[in-house]
C-alpha angles and dihedrals in degrees: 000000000000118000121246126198126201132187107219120175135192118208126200125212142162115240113227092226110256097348108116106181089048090058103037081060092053085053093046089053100051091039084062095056103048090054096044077060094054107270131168105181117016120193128209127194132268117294087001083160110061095011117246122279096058104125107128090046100056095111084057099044120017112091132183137261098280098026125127088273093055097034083054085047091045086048093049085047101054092036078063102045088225145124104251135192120195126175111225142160121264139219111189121167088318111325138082134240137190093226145183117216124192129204135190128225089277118051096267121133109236101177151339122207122186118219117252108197114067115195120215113301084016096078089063102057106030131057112227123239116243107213141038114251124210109167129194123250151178090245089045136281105316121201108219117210136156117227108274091049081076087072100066112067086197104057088048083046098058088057106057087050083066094056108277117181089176140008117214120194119194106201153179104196107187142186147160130208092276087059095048108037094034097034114016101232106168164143091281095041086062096046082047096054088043096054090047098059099050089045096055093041098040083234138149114230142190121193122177123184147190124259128203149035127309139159092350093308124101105221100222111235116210103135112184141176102209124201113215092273097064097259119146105227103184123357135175107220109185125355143027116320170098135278130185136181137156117262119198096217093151092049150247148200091259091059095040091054090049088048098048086058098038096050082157084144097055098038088059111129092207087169093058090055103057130093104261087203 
């Protein structure tokens, strides 16, 4: 095996609500300076596009795959000279997704996965997506998922059984002060959800997240980029930003060495968690 290192970055951002070009130059921005650091892949949050609670306005603002906002992300991909996620709404024959696109280097669309797990109003509105999606690319195998996704150890687990290098989440975490106060539900809580499912899996793994205040909700921030222990190698706590870190998707002796001691996968007991009825 020769190791491969591979700068991924995961860029944070807060979405003008339904202003597209607004946003599209945020992205661009932030594209830019990943890149300028060194980034191959940068990932954006969930519905970076349009911004999140845009629901009754999905008519308006979702497109679909090769429509004017992906062919601008596909441009700011290929100016960049860089992989690049971005979370979007989708319109597809009638229904709506909240949907991950991928692009390569350059400007070709590598894969669109549609999130499957749709959280409260969000059932009434999108159409969930029906299969896990891991593509093939020139950096390794990457696992595509949408925030809530994150919540569910054996959905992230899936796709790491079909091959996963890396897992990217593109998010929105919210909360409100009866979240946060009553609940905890945090900054810390997320980074710890994300370090926990790349632990239990020996994945790598990229959130990025969403940061500010919209429609009476405070999108949580807390962008990471997570090793296969569960350590948190670059994060973007509060504001606007950009994080990179090396990921060793291709390999090394140091993560051979981690994985011959957290052999989590292998030690799994499938037959002791299913219903015996």
């Amino acid at each position: 095996m020769t190791p491969t290192t591979t700068r991924v970055a995961v860029a944070q951002m807060t979405p003008a609500p339904g202003d597209v070009a607004r946003n599209l130059a945020r992205i661009r921005t932030l594209v830019e300076l990943a890149a300028a650091d060194g980034a191959e892949l940068v990932v954006l949050p969930e519905t970076a596009t349009t911004g999140y609670f845009i629901l009754d306005r999905l008519a308006e603002l979702a497109e679909p795959e090769d429509g004017p906002t992906a062919t601008a992300l596909a441009q700011i991909a290929a100016g960049a000279g860089v992989h690049l996620a971005v979370g979007m709404a989708l319109a597809d024959a009638g229904r709506y997704h909240d949907a991950q696109l991928l692009w390569g280097p350059d400007g070709s669309r590598l894969a669109t996965y549609r999130k499957a797990h749709l959280f409260a109003s969000e059932r009434a509105f999108y159409t969930a997506g029906d299969r896990p999606v891991v593509v093939e690319t020139a950096l390794g195998r990457i696992g595509l998922s949408v925030c809530y996704d994150l919540i569910f150890p054996g959905f992230v687990g899936r796709l790491c059984d079909l091959g996963a290098d890396l897992v990217i989440n593109s998010t929105n975490w919210i909360t409100n002060d009866f979240q946060r106060h009553r609940w905890g539900w945090s900054g810390p809580t997320i980074r710890a959800l994300a370090a926990t499912r790349a632990l239990e899996n020996g994945t790598w793994l990229a959130m990025a997240d969403c940061i500010g205040h919209e429609a009476g909700f405070d999108s949580l921030g807390q962008s990471c980029l997570v090793a296969p222990s569960g350590l948190i190698l670059a994060s973007v706590a509060e504001g606007q930003g950009v994080a990179v870190a090396e990921l060793d998707l291709g390999g090394s002796a140091d993560l051979d060495r981690w994985q011959a001691i957290a052999t989590y996968r292998q030690d799994r007991r499938p037959d002791l968690y299913r219903d015996p009825t």
